[in-house]
VMD Tcl script that draws the C-alpha trace (Angstrom):
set ca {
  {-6.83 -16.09 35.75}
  {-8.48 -17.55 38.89}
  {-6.67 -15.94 42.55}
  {-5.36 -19.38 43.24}
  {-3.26 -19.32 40.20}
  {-2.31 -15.91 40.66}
  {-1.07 -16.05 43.83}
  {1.00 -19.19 42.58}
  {2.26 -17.02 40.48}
  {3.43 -13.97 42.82}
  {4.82 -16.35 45.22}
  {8.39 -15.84 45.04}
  {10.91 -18.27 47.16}
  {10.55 -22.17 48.28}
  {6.61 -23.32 48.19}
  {7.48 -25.35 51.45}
  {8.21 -22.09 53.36}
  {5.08 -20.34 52.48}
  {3.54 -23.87 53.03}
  {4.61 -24.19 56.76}
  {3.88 -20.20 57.00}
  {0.30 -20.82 56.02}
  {-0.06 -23.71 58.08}
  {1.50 -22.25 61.40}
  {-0.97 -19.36 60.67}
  {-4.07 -21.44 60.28}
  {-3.01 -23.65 63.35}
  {-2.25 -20.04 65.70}
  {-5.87 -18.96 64.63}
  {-7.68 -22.17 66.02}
  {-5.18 -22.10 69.35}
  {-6.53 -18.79 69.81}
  {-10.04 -19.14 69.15}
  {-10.47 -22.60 71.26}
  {-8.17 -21.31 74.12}
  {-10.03 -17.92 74.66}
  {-13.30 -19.39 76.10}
  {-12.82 -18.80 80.16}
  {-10.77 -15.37 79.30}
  {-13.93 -14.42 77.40}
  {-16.08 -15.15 79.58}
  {-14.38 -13.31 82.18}
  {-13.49 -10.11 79.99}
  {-15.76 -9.91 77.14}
  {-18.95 -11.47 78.41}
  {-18.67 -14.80 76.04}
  {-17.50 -12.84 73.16}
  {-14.82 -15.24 71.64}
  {-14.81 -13.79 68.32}
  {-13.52 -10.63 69.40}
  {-10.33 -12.17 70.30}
  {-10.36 -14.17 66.93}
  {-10.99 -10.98 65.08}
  {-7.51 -9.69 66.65}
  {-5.74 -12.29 66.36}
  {-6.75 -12.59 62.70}
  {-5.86 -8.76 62.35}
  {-2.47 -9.63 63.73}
  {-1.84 -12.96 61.40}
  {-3.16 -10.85 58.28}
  {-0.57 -7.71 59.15}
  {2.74 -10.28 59.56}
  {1.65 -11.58 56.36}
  {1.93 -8.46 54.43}
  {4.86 -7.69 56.51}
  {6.86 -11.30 55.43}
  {5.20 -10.79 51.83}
  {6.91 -7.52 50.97}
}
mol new
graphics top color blue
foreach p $ca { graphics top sphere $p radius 0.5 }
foreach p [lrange $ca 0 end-1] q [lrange $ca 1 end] { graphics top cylinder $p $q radius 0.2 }
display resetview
């Protein structure tokens, strides 16, 4: 069984939700990544992936969290 068909499978509720919940998430990640440039710069010496990796980290947790 390939993962997309399992997690088809787990899924438990309306698709749509866990549509808009997946597409929310993807859309926060890119906010964050191409909004972080001067902070970077001003923090983090030009690192923008560091705040991507957290704000991944965050999106992954509430995930889990709205899964279970």
């Amino acid at each position: 069984m390939s993962l997309g068909t399992r997690i088809y499978a787990e899924l438990k509720g309306d698709r749509a939700i866990w549509a808009v919940l997946a597409v929310l998430a993807i859309f926060s990640v890119l906010a964050v990544y191409s909004s972080t440039g001067t902070l970077a710069y001003r923090k983090m010496g030009g690192n923008t992936e560091a705040f991507l990796v957290k704000h991944l980290v965050i999106v992954a947790r509430n995930i889990v969290i709205v899964v279970v």
